[in-house]
N, C-alpha and C positions, 0 to 999 in steps of 0.2 A: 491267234497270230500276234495282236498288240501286246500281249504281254510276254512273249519271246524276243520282244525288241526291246520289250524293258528288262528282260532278264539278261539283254546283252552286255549293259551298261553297268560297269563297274558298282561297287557301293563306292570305293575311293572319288570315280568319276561324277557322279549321284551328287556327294557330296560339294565336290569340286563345280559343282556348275549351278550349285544352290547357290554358293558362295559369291562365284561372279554373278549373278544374277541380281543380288542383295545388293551388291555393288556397285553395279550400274544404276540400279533402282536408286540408290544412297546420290548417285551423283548428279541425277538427272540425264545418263547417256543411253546410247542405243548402240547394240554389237552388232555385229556381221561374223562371217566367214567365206573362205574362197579353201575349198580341201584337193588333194590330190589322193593320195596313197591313205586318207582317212575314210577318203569315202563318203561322207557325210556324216562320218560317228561323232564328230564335234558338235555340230547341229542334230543330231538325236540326243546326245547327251544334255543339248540347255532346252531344246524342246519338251523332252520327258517330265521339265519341272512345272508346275502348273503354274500358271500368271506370266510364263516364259516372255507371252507376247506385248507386252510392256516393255522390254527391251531388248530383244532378239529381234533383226528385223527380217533376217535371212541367210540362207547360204549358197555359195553354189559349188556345184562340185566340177572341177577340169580337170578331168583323168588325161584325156588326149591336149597334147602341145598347142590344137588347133582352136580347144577351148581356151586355152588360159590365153593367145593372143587375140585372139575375135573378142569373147566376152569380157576380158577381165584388164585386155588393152596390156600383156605382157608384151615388151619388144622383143620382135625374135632375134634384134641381136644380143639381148642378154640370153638368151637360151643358147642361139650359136656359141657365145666368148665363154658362156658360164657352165650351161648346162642344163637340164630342167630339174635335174635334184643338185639347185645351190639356194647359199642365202640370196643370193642374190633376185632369181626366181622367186623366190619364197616374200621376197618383201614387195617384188613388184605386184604380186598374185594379192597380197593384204593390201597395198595401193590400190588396187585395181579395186576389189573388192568392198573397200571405204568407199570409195567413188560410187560406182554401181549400185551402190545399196542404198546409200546419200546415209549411213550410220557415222558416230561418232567414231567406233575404234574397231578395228578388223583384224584377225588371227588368219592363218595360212600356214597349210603344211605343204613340201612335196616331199617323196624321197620313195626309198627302196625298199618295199614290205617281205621281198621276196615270196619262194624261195629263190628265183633264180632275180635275174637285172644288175645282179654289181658290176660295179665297175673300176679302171682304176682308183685307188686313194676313197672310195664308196662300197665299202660293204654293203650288204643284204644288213638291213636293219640303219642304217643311213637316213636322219628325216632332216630335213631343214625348214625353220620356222620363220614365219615372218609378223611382225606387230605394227600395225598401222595406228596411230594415234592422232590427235589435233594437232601432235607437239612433233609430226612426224613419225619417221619408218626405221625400226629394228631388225635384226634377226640373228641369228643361232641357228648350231646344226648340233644335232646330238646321234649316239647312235648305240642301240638298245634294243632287246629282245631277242630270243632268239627261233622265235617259230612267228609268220606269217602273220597271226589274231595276237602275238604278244606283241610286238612292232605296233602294229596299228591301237592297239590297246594303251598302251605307255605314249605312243605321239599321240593321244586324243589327252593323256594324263600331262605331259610337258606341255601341249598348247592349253589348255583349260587355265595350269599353273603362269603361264606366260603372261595369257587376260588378265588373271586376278591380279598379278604384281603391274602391271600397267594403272589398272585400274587405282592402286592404291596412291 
């Protein structure tokens, strides 16, 4: 079974979270994650690396609306005005997540893995990211893939790539 979790993870992604890893390592910080529609594939991806726990502190995963306002201290009026797949969400959920974890810099995805959930102006493949840092909160929305494990595959690849340019 361990090694079907590791066969899940990309090489692109593999490499991509050696990379942030080095990196943090390099700066002296500690990452986090808060994932919606990844699942926890973010966090499998920088755990798979060995010595991870040097600066990975954690993740948490808030699939449901109820998580990301309880745990992660999202306001539900930005879910009401915004949505739960916006940047807006997405940077609160990396807020939250920075905070909760007590790490330096935090990644967040939410958005629509499909096949079904679109909505207006949000396609099926819809992710929106969010980048918590010391120097404050980013985010981005991209939208990519076009089966269910590509989505979630490519926003584990755009958030991994978001870390390492923060990082730098």
């Amino acid at each position: 079974m361990a090694n079907e979790a590791l066969d899940s993870i990309s090489e692109e992604n593999r490499q991509l979270a050696i990379r942030v890893l080095e990196r943090a390592r390099e700066h002296g910080v500690t990452l986090g994650c808060a994932e919606s529609c990844t699942g926890g594939m973010i966090a499998a991806a920088l755990t798979a690396v060995p010595g991870s726990s040097e600066s990975f502190v954690g993740g948490i995963v808030s699939y449901w609306v109820e998580v990301k306002e309880a745990v992660l201290g999202v306001d539900a009026d930005i879910i009401g005005e915004h949505g739960v797949v916006s940047v807006e969400t997405a940077m609160a959920m990396a807020s939250g997540a920075r905070e909760v974890l007590s790490c330096d810099y935090a990644v967040a995805t939410t958005g629509i893995a499909g096949p079904t959930g679109a909505q207006p102006g949000k396609p099926v493949g819809t992710v929106c990211y969010g980048i918590a840092t010391p120097h404050g909160c980013d985010g981005f929305m991209r939208c990519a893939g076009d089966s269910r494990d590509e989505v979630r595959a490519q926003a584990v690849t755009t958030a991994l790539t978001a870390l390492l340019e923060a990082l730098s």
